[in-house]
Structures are given as structure tokens and as C-alpha cells.
C-alpha positions in Angstrom: 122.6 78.5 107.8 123.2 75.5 105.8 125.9 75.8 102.7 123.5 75.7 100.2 121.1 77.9 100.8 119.4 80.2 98.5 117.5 82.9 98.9 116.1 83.2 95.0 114.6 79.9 96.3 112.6 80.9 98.9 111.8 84.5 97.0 109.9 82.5 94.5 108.1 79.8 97.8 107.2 83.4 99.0 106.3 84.1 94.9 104.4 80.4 95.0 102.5 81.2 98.5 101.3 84.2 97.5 99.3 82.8 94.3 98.0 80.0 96.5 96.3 82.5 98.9 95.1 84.4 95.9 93.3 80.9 94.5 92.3 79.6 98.1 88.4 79.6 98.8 86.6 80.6 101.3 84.9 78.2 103.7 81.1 78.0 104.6 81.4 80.3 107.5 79.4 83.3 107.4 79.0 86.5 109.5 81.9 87.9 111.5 84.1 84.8 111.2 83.9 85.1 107.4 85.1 88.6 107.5 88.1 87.7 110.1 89.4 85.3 107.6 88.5 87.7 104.6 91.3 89.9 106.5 93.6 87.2 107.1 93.7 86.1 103.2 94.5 89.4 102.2 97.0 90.2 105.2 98.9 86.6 104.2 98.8 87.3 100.4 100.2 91.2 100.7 103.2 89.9 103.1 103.8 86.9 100.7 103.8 89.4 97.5 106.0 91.4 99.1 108.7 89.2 100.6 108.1 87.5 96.7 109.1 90.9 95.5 112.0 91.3 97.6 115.7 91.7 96.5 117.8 89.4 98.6 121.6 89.4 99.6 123.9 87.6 102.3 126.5 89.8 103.4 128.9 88.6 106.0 126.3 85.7 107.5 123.4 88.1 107.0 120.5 87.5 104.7 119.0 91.0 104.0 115.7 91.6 102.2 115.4 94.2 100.5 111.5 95.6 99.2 110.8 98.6 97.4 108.1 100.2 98.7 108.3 103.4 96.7 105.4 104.1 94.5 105.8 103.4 91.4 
């Protein structure tokens, strides 16, 4: 792990990637394709807001992420 590493810095790339799938269009595609990518978008932007929401700690060499996924 390099020495200056921090995670707060890749919570908000996670934070930046999610907004970017959010604002993405679609391409022309059209029947079942356009509903296997429909999926992926919103599969890549709920694991990107998450990970964006996460709490993040190294312990010992160990980066831990941590997500709440209690209702709220």
C-alpha cells in the first residue's frame, strides 16, 4: 500500500463515479440489450453510492469499509 494513501480519496472517486453513472445516457440499442445495460447502470451506480457512503479505517495494514445498511 503506498505511504500516502487515503481512503477519504477514493470514498469521494467512488462519490464522483456514482454521479457519473447517474448522468451517463443510454446508447441507441433497443430491445433486450437496452434492458441488460438498463441493469448494469443501476447495478454500477448502487455499488458506487454505497462504497461512496462507506466509513473507512486502516487498522494494522487493513483498509476496512464500513456501510450502514440499516434502514434509516
Amino acid at each position: 500500500m503506498p505511504e500516502d494513501f487515503q481512503p477519504e480519496e477514493m470514498i469521494m472517486r467512488f462519490k464522483e463515479r456514482a454521479e457519473a453513472v447517474r448522468r451517463r445516457g443510454l446508447p441507441p440499442v433497443e430491445g433486450p440489450e437496452r434492458q441488460m445495460i438498463l441493469r448494469q447502470m443501476q447495478l454500477d451506480y448502487q455499488d458506487f453510492a454505497m462504497l461512496g457512503d462507506a466509513k473507512a479505517s486502516i487498522e494494522d495494514g487493513v483498509l476496512t469499509l464500513r456501510v450502514d445498511l440499516r434502514p434509516k
